[in-house]
Structures are given as C-alpha cells and as structure tokens.
C-alpha positions as CSV (number, residue, x, y, z in Angstrom):
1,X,72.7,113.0,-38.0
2,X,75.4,111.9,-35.1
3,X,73.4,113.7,-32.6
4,X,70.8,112.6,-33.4
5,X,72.3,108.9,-33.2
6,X,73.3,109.9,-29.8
7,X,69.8,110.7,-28.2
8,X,68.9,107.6,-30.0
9,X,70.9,105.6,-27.9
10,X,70.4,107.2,-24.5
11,X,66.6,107.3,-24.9
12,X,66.3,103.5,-26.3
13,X,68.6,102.3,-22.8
14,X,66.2,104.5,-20.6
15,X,63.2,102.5,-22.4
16,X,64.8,99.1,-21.8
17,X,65.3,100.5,-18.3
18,X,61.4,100.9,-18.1
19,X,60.9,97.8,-19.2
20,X,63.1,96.0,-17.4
21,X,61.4,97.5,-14.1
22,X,58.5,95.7,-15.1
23,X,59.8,92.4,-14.5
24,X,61.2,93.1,-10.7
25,X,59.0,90.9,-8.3
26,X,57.8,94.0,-6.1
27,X,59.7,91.5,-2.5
28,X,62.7,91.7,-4.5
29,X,63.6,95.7,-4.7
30,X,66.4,95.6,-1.5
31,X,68.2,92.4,-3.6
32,X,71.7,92.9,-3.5
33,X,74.4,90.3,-4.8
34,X,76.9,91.2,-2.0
35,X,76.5,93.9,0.7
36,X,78.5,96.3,-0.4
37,X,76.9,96.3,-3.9
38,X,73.6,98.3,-4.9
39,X,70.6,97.0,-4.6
40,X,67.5,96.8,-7.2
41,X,66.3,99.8,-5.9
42,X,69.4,101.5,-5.5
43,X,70.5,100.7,-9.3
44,X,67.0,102.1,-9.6
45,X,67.7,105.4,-8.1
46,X,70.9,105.7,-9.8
47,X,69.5,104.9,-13.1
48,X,67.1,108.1,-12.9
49,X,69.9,110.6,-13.2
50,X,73.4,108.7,-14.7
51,X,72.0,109.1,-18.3
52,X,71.1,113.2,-18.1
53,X,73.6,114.4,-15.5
54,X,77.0,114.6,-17.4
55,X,75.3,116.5,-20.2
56,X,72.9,118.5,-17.8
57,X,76.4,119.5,-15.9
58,X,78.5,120.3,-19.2
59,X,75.2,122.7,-20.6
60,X,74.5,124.0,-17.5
61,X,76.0,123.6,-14.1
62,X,79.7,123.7,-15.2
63,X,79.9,127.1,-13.1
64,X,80.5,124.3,-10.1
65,X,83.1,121.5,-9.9
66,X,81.7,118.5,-10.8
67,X,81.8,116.7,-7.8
68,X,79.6,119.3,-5.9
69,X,76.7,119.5,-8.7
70,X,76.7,115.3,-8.7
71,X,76.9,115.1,-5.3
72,X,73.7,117.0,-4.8
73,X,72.0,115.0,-7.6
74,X,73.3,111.7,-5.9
75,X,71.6,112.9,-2.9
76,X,68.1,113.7,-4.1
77,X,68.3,110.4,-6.2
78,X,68.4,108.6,-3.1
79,X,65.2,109.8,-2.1
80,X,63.0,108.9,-5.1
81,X,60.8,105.8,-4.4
82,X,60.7,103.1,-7.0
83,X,57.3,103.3,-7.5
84,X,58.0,106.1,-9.6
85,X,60.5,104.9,-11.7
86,X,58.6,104.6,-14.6
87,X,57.6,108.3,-14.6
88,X,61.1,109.5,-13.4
89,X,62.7,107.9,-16.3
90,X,59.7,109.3,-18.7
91,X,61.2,112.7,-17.1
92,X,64.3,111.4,-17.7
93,X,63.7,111.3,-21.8
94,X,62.1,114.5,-21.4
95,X,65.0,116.0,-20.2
96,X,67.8,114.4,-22.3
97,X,65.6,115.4,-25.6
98,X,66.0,119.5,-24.3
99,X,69.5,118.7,-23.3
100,X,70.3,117.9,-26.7
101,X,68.4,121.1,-28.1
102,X,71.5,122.9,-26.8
103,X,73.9,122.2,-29.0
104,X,74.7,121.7,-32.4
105,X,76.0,119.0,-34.6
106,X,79.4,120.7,-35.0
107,X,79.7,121.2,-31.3
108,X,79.6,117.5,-31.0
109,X,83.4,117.7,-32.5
110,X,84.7,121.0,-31.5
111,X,82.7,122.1,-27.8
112,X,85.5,120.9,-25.0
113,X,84.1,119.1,-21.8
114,X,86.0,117.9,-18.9
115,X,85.1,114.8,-17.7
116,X,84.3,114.2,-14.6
117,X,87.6,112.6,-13.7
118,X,89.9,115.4,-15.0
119,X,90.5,114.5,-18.8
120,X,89.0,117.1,-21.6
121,X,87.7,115.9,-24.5
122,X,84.9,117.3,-27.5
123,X,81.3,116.8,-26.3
124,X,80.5,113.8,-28.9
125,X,83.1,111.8,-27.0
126,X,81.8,112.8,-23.5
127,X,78.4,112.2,-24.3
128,X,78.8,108.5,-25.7
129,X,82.2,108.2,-22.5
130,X,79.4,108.9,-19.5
131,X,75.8,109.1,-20.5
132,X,75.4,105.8,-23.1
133,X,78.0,104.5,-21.3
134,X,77.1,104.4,-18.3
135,X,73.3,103.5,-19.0
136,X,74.1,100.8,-20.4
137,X,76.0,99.1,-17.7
138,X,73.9,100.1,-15.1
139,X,71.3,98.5,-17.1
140,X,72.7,95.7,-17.3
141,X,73.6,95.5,-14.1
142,X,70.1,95.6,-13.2
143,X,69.4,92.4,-16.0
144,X,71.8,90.8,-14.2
145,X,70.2,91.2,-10.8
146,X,66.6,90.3,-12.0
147,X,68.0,87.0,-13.2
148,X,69.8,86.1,-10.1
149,X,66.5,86.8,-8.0
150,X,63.5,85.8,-10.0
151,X,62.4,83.4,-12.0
152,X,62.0,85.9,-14.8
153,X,62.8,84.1,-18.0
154,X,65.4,87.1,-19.5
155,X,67.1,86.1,-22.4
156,X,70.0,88.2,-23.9
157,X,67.9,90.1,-26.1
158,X,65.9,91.5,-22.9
159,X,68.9,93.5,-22.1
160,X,69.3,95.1,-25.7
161,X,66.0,95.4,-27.5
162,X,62.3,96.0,-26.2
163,X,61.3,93.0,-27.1
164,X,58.2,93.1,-25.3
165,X,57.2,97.0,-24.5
166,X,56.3,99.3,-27.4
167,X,57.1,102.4,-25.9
C-alpha cells in the first residue's frame, strides 16, 4: 500500500505539471526571474526527467556513478522542445509506473540507495528525498513563474490539485 502511495504522488505532480503547461502564454517560454535562474522552458526540460531519474538510476544504471548517468540525462533534456511537454511527461508516467514494477513493498524499507549526494538510505526514503521531492518544487517553481508573467488567474489550489484537467 506505501508504494503504491508513492507512485500516487509522483504521477499526480507530473499531471499538475501538464496542466500547469496549459496556462503558459506560448511568448512567455524564455521567462526568467533573474538571469541566472531557469527559464519556463528550461523548468520545462528539467521537469521531464527529475521525477523518473533517481529511481531509473537506483533500478538500473547504478553500474555508473551518479553524476555521469544524470549528466547524460541533463544533456538530452536540454534538447526536448516544449511543444512536447505534454507527451514527454505522458512518457514520463509511463515510465515511473514500470519503474515501480521493480520492486517490492518490503524493498521500500530494506533495499539501500545512495543518494546522489553521498548519503545511503532504504529506497522508500530516496524515492519520497528526490523524485516527489523534487517534482514538487520544480512545480512550483514553474506556478510561481506563470504568475509573475501572465495574467493567468492561479490560485493556490492550482499548484496542488487538478482543479481544472481530468486527466
């Protein structure tokens, strides 16, 4: 029941991602709050892979340090055009639902990761430290930057529930 409370979470963030991407004015994808901070389409980009690849590296790629395997995926994100967004993070949900045909319930509590910064901890942890984690701030992140550049009327909710998109 946990893991399945766990691909709950990630997939429902990736679904307020999608809809959140509805509401970008199409001039507004290169906003950036300062210049050293992403922009729409970056957070975009980024978006596409931050929810599968901790759990993609720790079921599969852990034969390479970390830093190489997300360094690659960095890459290739930077490439994808936000046009396709909405299908990426379809692919995105595809791919976290056979990530989590991997594993077990009990390996939620007794499978060690290391984390990407050094630390080890069981694989429950790790998922909820990096991939809910981080979807949800980079989320919001993007909320944030839709309100500061459009007149979009985004209330709290927007960032937490679909309030208006059924799938």
């Amino acid at each position: 029941m946990y893991k399945q409370h766990l691909l709950n979470a990630i997939v429902k963030e990736m679904k307020i991602c999608k809809r959140l991407y509805t509401k970008i004015p199409n001039d507004k994808m290169d906003f950036k709050t300062k210049e050293e901070l992403r922009s729409i389409h970056e957070l975009l980009q980024y978006l596409c892979i931050i929810g599968t690849a901790p759990l993609d590296y720790w079921m599969n790629k852990s034969e390479l340090p970390f830093n190489t395997y997300f360094g690659e995926v960095t890459v290739a994100s930077k490439k994808l055009p936000h046009e396709q967004f909405l299908s990426l993070m379809d692919e995105q949900i595809d791919i976290i639902n056979k990530l989590f045909t991997q594993f077990t319930e009990d390996d939620l509590f007794h499978k060690e990761i290391v984390y990407p910064w050094g630390e080890k901890g069981p694989l429950g942890e790790g998922i909820i430290s990096t991939c809910i984690k981080f979807m949800a701030a980079y989320k919001l992140q993007l909320f944030l930057h839709i309100k500061l550049c459009s007149d979009q009327k985004l209330g709290t909710a927007d960032a937490w529930l679909l309030t208006d998109l059924s799938s």
